[in-house]
C-alpha positions in Angstrom: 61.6 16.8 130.8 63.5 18.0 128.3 63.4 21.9 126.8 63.6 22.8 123.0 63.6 25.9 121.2 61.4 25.3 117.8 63.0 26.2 115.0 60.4 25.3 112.1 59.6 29.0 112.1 60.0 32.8 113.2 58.0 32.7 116.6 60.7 30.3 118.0 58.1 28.5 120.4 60.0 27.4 123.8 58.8 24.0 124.3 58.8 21.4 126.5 58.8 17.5 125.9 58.4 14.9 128.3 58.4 10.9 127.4 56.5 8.8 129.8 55.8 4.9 128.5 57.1 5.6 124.7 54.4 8.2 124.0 55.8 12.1 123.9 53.6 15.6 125.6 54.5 18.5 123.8 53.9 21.9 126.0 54.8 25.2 124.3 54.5 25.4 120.9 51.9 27.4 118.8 51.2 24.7 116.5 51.1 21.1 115.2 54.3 21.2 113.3 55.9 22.7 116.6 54.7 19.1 118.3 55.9 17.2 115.0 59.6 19.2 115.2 60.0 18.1 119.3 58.6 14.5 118.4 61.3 14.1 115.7 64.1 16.0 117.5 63.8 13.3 120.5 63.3 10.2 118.3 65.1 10.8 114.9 66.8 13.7 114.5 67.3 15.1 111.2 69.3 17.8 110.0 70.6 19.2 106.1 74.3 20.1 105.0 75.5 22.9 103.4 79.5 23.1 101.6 81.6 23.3 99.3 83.6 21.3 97.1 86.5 21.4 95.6 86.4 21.4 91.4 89.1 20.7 88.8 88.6 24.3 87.5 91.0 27.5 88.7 88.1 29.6 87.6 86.0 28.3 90.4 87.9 26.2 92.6 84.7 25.2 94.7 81.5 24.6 94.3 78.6 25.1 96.7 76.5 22.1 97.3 73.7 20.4 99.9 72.2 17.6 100.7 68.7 17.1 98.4 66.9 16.1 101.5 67.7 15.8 105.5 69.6 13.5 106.8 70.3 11.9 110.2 71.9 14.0 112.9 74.6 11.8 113.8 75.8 11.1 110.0 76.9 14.9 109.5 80.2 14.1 110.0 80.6 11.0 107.8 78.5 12.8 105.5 81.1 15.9 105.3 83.8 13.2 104.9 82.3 12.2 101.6 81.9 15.5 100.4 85.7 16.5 101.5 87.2 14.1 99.1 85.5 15.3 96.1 86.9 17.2 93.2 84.5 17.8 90.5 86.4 17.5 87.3 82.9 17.9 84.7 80.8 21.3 84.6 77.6 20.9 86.2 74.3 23.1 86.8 72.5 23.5 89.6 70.4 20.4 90.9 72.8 18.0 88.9 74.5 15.1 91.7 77.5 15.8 92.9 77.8 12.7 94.7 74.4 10.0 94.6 72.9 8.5 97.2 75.6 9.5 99.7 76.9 6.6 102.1 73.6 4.7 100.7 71.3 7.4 102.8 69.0 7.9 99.8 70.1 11.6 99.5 72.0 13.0 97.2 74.8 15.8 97.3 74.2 18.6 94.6 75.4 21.6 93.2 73.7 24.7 93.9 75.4 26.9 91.7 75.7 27.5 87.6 79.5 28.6 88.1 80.3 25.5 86.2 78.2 25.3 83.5 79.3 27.8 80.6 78.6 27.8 76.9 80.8 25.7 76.5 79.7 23.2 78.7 76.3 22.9 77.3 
């Protein structure tokens, strides 16, 4: 049996998950997406990334930035690798990639911030 804290919202459900014969029994939580969040969390956990990078401009010398969708739990790191080697040298707006379809995971990286994008950029 294993024991998860839900974190899909505020009531923070303590739940428990057992696995017998491939099929998952969710005790615990106060609602369906509760069941859905311990279901994934033993059989494909996902997770998102938030950073920075680093830009080409003193003005702002990094930029912040996430991933447009979750990704697998156990590509974080090879995930941050990607983003730690880049230097954006163009002005960008908020939503525009950063860095497409990261290590081919269908996600892309993008800027969450206008700091880049100026009159002059437009």
């Amino acid at each position: 049996m294993t024991q998860l804290i839900c974190i899909v919202c505020p009531r923070g459900c303590t739940m428990h998950i057992e696995e017998k014969d491939g099929a998952y029994s969710v005790t615990g939580n106060a609602c369906k997406r509760g069941e859905r969040f311990a279901v994934s969390e033993m059989t494909a956990p996902m997770r998102t990334i938030c950073s920075t990078v680093r830009t080409a401009f003193p003005e702002a010398p990094v930029l912040p930035v996430r991933v447009s969708a979750d990704i697998p739990k156990d590509r974080i790191f090879d995930v941050m690798q990607e983003i730690n080697h880049v230097v954006v040298n163009t002005r960008v707006r908020r939503g525009d990639a950063v860095i497409q379809n990261v290590l081919g995971l269908g996600v892309d990286v993008i800027a969450t911030s206008d700091m880049l994008y100026t009159s002059e950029g437009r």
